[in-house]
C-alpha angles and dihedrals in degrees: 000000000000135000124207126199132197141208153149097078121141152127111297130162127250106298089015117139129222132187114221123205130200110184112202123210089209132026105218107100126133092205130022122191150171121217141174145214117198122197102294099357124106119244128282149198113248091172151331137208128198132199101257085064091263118147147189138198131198101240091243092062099037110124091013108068135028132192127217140180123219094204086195105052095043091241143125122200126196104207099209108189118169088032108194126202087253087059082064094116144122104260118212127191119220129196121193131203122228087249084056101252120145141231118187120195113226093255140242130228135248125195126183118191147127 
């Protein structure tokens, strides 16, 4: 088992940026990610991260966040700079086993408004 916890949500203006946090409770993960659900969208991939050091963005984040692992301190932090209002979701961390089971963090919230 394996508990994720986020934080670093919270309310920024247009071309804001924010630093999101997930705290493991365990280090062996084969991926690591971060996605999003906006009000009434499913929910989607930002960005994922594996454990030879691979990533991916989504292409509506690409240039603007990066993700990063911090392999000591059992966290994983999403930098998110030019924040736009359609960034405005609950983001949620997910860790994946290297038999492909998931663990989702609880959330934490991004707004992005005047």
């Amino acid at each position: 088992q394996a508990q994720l916890v986020e934080s670093g949500g919270g309310l920024v203006q247009p071309g804001g940026s924010l630093r999101l946090s997930c705290v493991a409770s365990r280090s062996i993960f084969s991926m690591m990610a971060w996605n999003r659900q906006a009000p009434g969208k499913q929910r989607e991939m930002v960005a994922s991260l594996t454990r030879n050091g691979s990533t991916d963005y989504a292409d509506s984040v690409k240039g603007r966040f990066t993700i990063s692992r911090d392999y000591a301190k059992n966290t994983l932090y999403l930098e998110m700079n030019d924040l736009k209002p359609e960034d405005t979701a609950v983001y949620y961390c997910q860790a994946r086993s290297a038999y492909g089971y998931d663990w989702w963090g609880q959330g934490t919230r991004v707004t992005v408004s005047e």
